[in-house]
Backbone as CSV, one residue per row, in Angstrom:
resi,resn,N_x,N_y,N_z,CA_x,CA_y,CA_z,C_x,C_y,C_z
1,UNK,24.147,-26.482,-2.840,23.153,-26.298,-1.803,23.110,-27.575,-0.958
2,UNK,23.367,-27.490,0.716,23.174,-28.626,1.626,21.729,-29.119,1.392
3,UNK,21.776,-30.386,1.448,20.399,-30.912,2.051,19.368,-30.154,2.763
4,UNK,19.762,-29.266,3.966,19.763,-28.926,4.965,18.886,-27.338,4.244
5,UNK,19.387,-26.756,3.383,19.210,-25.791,2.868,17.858,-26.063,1.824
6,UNK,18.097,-27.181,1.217,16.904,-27.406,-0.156,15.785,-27.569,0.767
7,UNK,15.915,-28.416,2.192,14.587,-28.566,2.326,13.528,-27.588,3.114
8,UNK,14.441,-26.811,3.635,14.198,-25.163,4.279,13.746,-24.489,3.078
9,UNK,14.201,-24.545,1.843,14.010,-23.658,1.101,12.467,-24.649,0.413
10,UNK,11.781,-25.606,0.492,11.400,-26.546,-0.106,9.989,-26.233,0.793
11,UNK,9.786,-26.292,2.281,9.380,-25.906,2.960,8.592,-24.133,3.148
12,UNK,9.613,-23.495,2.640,9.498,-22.288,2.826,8.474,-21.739,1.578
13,UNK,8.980,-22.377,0.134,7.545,-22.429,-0.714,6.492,-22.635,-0.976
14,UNK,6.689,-23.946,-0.359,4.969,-24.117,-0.015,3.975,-23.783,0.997
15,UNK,4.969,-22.929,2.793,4.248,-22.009,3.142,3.769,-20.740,2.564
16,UNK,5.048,-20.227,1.846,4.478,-19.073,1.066,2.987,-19.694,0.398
17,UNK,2.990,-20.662,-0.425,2.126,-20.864,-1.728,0.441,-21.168,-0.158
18,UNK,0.846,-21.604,0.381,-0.424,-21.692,1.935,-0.903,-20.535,2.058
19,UNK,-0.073,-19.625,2.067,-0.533,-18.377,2.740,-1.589,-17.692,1.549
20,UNK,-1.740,-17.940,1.018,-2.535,-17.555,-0.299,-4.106,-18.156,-0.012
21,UNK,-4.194,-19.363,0.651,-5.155,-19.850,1.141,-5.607,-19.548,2.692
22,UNK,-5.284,-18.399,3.158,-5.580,-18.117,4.467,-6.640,-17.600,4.574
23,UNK,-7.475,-17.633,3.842,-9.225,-17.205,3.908,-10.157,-18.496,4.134
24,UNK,-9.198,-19.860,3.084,-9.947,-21.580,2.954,-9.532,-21.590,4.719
25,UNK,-8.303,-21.435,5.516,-7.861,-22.011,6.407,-9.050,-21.336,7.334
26,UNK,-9.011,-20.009,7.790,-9.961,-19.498,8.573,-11.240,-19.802,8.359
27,UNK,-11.893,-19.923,7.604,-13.402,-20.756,7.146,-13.120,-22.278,7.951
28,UNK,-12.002,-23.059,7.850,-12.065,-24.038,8.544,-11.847,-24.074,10.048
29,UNK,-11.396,-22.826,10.275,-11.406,-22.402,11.867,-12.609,-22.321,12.116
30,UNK,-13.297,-21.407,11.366,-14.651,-21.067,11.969,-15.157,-22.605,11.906
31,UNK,-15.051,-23.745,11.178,-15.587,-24.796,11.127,-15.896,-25.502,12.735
32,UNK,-14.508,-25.472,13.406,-13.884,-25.873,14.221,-14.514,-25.565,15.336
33,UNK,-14.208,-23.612,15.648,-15.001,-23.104,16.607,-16.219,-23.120,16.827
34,UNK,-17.305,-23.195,15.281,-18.677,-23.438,15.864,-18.984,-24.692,16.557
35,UNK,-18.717,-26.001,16.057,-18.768,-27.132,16.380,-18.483,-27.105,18.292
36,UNK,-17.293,-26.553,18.211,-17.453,-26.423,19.506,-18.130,-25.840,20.668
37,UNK,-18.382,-24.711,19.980,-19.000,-23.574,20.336,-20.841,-23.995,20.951
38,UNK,-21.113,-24.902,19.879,-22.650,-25.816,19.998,-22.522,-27.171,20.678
39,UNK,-21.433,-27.391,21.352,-21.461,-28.142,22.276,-21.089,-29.528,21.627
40,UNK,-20.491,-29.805,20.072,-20.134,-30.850,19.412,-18.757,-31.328,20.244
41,UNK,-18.442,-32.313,19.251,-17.051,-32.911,19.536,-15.950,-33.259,17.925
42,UNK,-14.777,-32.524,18.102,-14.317,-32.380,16.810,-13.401,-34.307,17.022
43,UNK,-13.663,-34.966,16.080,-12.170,-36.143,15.856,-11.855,-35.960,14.808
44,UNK,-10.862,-36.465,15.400,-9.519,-36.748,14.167,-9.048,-38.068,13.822
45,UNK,-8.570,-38.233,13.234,-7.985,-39.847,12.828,-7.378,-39.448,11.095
46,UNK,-6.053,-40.552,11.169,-5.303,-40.251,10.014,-4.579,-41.689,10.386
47,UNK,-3.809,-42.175,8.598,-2.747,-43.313,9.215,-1.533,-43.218,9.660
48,UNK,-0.665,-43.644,10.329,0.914,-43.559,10.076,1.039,-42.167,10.622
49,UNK,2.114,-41.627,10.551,2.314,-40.071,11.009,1.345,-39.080,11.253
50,UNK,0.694,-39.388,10.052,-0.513,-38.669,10.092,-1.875,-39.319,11.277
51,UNK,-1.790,-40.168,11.801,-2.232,-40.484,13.136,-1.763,-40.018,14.129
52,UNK,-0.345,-39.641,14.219,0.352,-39.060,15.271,-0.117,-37.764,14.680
53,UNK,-0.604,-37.348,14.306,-0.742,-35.644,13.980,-2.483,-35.491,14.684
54,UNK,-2.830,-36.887,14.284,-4.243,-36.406,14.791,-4.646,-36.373,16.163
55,UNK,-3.527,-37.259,17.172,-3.493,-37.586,18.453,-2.452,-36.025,18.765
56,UNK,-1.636,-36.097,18.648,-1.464,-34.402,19.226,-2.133,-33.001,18.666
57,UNK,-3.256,-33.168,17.556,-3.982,-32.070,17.437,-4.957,-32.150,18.556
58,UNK,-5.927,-33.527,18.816,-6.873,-33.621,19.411,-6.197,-33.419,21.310
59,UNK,-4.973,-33.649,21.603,-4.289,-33.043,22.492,-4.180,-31.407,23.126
60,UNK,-4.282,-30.816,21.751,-4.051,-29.406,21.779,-5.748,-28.804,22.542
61,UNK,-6.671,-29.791,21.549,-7.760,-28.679,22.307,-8.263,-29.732,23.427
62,UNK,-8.027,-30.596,24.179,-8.527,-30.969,25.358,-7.540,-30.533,26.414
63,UNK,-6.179,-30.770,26.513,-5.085,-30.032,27.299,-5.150,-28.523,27.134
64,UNK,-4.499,-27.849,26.580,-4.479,-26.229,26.335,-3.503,-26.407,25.128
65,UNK,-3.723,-25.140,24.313,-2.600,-24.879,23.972,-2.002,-23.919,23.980
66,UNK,-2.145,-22.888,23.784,-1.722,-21.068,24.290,-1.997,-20.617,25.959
67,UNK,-3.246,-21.441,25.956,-3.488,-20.425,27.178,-4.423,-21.469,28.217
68,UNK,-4.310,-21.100,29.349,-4.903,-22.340,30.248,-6.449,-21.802,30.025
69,UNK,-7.431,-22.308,29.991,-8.705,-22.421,29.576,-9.329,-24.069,30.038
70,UNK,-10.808,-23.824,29.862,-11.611,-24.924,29.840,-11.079,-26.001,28.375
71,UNK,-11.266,-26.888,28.858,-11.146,-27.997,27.638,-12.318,-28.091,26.727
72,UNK,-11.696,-28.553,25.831,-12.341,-28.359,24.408,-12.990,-30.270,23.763
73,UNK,-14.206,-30.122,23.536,-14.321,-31.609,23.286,-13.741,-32.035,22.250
74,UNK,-12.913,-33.016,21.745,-12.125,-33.674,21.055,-11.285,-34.964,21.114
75,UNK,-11.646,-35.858,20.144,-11.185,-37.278,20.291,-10.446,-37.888,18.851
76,UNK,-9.412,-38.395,19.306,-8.244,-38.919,18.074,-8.594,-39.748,18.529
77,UNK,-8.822,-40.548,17.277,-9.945,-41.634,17.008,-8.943,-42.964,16.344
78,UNK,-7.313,-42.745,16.703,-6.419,-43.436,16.926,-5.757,-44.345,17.939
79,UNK,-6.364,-43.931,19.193,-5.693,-44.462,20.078,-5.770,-45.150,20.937
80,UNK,-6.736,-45.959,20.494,-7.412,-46.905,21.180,-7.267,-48.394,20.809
81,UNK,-6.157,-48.952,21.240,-5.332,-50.017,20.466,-6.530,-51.279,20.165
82,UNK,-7.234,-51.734,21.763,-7.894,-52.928,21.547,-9.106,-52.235,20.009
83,UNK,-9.733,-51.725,20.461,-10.943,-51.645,19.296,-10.351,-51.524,18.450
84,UNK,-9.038,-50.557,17.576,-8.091,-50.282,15.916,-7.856,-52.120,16.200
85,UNK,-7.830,-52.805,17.013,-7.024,-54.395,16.211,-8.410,-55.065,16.135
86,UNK,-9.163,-54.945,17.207,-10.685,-55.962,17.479,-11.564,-55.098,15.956
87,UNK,-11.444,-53.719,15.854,-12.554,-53.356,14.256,-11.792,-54.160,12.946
88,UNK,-10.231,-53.879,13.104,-9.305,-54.914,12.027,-9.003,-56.132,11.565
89,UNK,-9.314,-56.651,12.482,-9.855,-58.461,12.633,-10.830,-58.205,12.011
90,UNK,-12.209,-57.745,13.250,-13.490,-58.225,12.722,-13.676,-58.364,11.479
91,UNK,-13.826,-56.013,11.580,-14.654,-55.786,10.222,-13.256,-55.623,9.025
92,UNK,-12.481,-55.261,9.328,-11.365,-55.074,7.905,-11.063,-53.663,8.420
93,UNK,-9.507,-53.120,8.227,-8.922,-51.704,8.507,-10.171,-50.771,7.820
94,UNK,-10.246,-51.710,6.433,-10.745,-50.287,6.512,-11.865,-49.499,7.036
95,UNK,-12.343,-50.331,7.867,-13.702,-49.919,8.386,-13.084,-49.345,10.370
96,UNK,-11.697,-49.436,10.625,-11.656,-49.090,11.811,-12.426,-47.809,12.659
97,UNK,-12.068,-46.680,11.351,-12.073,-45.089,12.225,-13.964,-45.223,11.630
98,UNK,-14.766,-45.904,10.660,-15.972,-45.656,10.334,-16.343,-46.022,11.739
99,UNK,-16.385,-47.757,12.025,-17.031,-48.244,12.903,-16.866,-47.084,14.457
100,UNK,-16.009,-46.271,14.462,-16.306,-45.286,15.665,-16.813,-44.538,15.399
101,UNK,-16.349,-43.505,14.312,-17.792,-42.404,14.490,-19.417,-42.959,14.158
102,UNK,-19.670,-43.933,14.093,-20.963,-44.527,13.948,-20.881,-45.045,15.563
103,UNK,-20.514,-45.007,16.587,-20.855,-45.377,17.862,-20.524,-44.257,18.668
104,UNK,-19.789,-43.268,18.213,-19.939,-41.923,19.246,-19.991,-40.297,18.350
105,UNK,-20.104,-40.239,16.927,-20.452,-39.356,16.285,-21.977,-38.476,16.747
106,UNK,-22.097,-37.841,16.689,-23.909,-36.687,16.250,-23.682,-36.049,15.265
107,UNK,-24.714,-36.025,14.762,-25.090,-34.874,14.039,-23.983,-33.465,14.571
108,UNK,-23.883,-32.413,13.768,-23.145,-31.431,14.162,-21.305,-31.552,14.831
109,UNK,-21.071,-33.016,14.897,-20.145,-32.953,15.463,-19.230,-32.790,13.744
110,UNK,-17.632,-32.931,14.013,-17.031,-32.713,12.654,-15.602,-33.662,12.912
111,UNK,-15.313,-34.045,12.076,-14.263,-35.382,11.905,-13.556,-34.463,10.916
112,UNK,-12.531,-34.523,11.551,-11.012,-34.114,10.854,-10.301,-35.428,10.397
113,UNK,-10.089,-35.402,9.138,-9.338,-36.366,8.472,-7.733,-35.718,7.795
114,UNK,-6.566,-36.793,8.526,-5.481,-36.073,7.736,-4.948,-37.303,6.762
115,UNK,-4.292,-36.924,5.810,-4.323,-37.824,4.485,-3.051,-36.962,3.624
116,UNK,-2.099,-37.508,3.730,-1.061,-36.981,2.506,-1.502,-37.862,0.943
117,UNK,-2.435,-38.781,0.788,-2.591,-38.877,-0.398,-4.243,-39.043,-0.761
118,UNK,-5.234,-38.791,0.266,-6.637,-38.938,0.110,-6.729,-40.247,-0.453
119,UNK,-6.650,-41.479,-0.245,-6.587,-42.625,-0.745,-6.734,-43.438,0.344
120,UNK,-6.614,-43.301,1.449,-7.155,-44.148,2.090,-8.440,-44.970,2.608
121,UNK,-8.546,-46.005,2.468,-10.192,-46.356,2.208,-10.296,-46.537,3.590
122,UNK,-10.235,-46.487,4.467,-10.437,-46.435,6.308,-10.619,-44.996,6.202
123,UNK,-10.038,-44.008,5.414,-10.599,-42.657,5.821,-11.745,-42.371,4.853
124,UNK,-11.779,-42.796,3.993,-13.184,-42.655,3.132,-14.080,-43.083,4.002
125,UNK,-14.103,-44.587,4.300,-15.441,-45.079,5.078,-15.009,-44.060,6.034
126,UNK,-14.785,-43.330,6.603,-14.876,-42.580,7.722,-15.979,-41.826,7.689
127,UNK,-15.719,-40.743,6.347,-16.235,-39.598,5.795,-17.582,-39.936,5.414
128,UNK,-17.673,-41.060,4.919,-19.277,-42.025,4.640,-19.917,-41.926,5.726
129,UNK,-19.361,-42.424,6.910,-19.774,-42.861,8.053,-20.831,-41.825,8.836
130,UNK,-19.690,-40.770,9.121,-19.758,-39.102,9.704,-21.211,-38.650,8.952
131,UNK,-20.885,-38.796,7.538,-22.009,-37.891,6.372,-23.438,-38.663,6.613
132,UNK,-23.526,-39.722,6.823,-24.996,-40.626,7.502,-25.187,-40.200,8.737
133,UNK,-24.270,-39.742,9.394,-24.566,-39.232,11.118,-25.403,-37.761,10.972
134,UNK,-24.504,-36.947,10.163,-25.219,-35.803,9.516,-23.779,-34.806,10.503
135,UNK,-22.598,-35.496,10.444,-21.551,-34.787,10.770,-20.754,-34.063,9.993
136,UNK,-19.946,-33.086,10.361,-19.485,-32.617,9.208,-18.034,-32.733,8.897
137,UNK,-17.561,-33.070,7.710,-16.404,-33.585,7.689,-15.247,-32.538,6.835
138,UNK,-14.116,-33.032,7.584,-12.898,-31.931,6.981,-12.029,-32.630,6.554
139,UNK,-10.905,-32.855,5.649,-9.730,-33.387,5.476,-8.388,-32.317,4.654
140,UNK,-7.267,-32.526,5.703,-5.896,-31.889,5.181,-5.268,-32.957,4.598
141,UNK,-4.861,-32.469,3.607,-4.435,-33.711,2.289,-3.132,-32.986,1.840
142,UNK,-2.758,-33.980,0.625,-1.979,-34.099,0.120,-1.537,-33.749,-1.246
143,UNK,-0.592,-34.252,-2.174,-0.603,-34.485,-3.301,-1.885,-33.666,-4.312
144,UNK,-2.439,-34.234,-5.180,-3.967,-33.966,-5.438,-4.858,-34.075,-4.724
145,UNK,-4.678,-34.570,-3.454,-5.972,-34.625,-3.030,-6.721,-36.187,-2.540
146,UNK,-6.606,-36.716,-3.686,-7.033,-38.028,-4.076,-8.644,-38.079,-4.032
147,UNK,-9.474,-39.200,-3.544,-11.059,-39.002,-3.738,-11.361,-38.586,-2.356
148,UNK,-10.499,-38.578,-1.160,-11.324,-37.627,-0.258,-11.320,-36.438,-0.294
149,UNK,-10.500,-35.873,-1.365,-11.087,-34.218,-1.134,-12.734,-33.947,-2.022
150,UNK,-13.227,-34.827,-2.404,-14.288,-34.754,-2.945,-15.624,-35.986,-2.009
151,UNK,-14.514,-36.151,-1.191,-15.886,-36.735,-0.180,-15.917,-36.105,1.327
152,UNK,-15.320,-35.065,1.332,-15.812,-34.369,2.408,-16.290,-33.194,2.510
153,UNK,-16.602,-32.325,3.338,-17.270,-31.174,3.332,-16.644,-30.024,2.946
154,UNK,-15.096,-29.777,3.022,-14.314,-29.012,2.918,-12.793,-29.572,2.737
155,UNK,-11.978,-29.330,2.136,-10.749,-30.350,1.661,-9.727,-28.841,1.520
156,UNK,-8.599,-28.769,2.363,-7.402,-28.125,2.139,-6.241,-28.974,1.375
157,UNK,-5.459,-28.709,0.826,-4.321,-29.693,-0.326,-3.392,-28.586,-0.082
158,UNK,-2.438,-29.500,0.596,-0.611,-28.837,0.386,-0.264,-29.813,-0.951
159,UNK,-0.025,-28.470,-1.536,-0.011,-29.016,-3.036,1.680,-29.618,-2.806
160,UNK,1.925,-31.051,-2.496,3.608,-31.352,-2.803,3.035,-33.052,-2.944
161,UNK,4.100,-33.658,-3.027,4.439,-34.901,-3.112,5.416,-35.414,-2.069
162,UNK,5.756,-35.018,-1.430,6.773,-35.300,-0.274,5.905,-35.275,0.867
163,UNK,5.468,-36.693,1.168,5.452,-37.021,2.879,5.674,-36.358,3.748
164,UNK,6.470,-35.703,4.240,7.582,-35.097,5.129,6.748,-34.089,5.268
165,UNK,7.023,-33.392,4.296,6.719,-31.938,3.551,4.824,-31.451,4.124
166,UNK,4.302,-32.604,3.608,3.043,-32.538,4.209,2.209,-32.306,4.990
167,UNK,2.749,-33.287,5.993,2.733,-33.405,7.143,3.167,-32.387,8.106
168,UNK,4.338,-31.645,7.930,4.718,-30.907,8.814,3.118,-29.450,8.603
169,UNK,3.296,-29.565,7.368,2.468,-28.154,6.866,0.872,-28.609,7.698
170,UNK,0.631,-29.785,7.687,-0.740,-30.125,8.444,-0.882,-29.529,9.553
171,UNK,0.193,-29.749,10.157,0.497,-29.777,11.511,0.917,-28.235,11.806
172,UNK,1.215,-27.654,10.925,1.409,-26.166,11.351,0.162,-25.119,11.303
173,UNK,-0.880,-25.951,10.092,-1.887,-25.292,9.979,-3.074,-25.602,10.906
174,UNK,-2.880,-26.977,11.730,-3.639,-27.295,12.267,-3.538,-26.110,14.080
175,UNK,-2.028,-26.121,14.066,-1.783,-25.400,15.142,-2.674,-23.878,15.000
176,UNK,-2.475,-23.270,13.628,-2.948,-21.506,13.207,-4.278,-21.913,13.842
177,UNK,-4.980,-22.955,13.754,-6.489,-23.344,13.830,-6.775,-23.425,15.261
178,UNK,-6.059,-23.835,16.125,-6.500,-23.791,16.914,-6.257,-22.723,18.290
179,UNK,-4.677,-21.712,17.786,-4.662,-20.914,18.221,-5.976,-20.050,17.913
180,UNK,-6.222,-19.658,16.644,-7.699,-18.960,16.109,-8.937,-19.603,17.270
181,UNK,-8.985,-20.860,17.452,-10.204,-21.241,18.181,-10.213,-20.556,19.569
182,UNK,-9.002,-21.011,20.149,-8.826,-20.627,21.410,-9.090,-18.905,21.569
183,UNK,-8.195,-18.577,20.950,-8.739,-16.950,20.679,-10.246,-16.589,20.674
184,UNK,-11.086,-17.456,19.905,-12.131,-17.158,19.345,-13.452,-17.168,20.850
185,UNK,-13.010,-18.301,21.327,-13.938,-19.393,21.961,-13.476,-18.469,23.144
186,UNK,-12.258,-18.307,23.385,-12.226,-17.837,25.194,-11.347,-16.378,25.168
187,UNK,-10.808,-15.831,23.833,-10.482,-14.167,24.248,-8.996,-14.055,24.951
């Protein structure tokens, strides 16, 4: 078997084994769409790749993604170089993505956290952060999980160990989510 083949086939199991969870995924749609729906603002923030996942999710619903429509409030809470180095100095990484949703979070709004190993302590203080705002928090994970699937409001796990593997599945489920929103929100 090519490379090429194991990881298609590697891929292809753990969508199957996803699709089993397509009731957890739509509950997190509906998460998504109400928030918006009440006039919130969904962010995202993740490290490493998984930052690039959160800057082109939060892309999807302010640009379009299926269909030209009104924009959708949403902020990747990555990309803002001076404040990620000026919160990293100051206060310490791991307080980067907290120290923002504590200066533009509400109540009702919802912070998407992506995490292939739930271990990141910049995304924990996140989830701390959000949960004192009285926001509601989501994270697509990894591996087990690690301790943010037990510090947020709702926790999906692509059950693998491969990086790669993860990530792509985030990113595919994040897409089902927001085709569902768009559908939902504008028909």
């Amino acid at each position: 078997m090519s490379l090429f083949e194991a990881g298609l086939r590697d891929l292809a199991a753990l969508a199957r084994l996803l699709s089993t969870q397509a009731d957890r995924i739509e509950r997190l749609a509906r998460r998504y769409a109400d928030t918006l729906r009440r006039g919130g603002t969904i962010f995202f923030a993740g490290n490493g790749g998984s930052a690039a996942d959160a800057q082109h999710v939060a892309t999807e619903y302010v640009v379009r993604f299926k269909q030209d429509r009104r924009a959708f409030r949403a902020v990747a809470l990555t990309t803002d170089t001076s404040l990620l180095t000026a919160a990293g100095n100051d206060l310490g990484f791991e307080r980067v993505f907290a120290r923002q949703v504590e200066a533009l979070a509400r109540p009702g709004d919802l912070l998407v956290l992506h995490s292939t190993s739930g271990r990141s302590a910049n995304l924990l203080a996140a989830a701390v952060a959000a949960r004192e705002i009285g926001a509601q928090t989501v994270a697509l994970l990894g591996r087990d999980g690690g301790s943010l699937a037990t510090a947020v409001d709702e926790a999906l796990i692509v059950p693998s160990e491969e990086t790669s593997r993860i990530q792509e599945l985030h990113l595919a489920i994040e897409h089902l989510i927001v085709e569902w929103v768009e559908q939902e929100l504008i028909g």
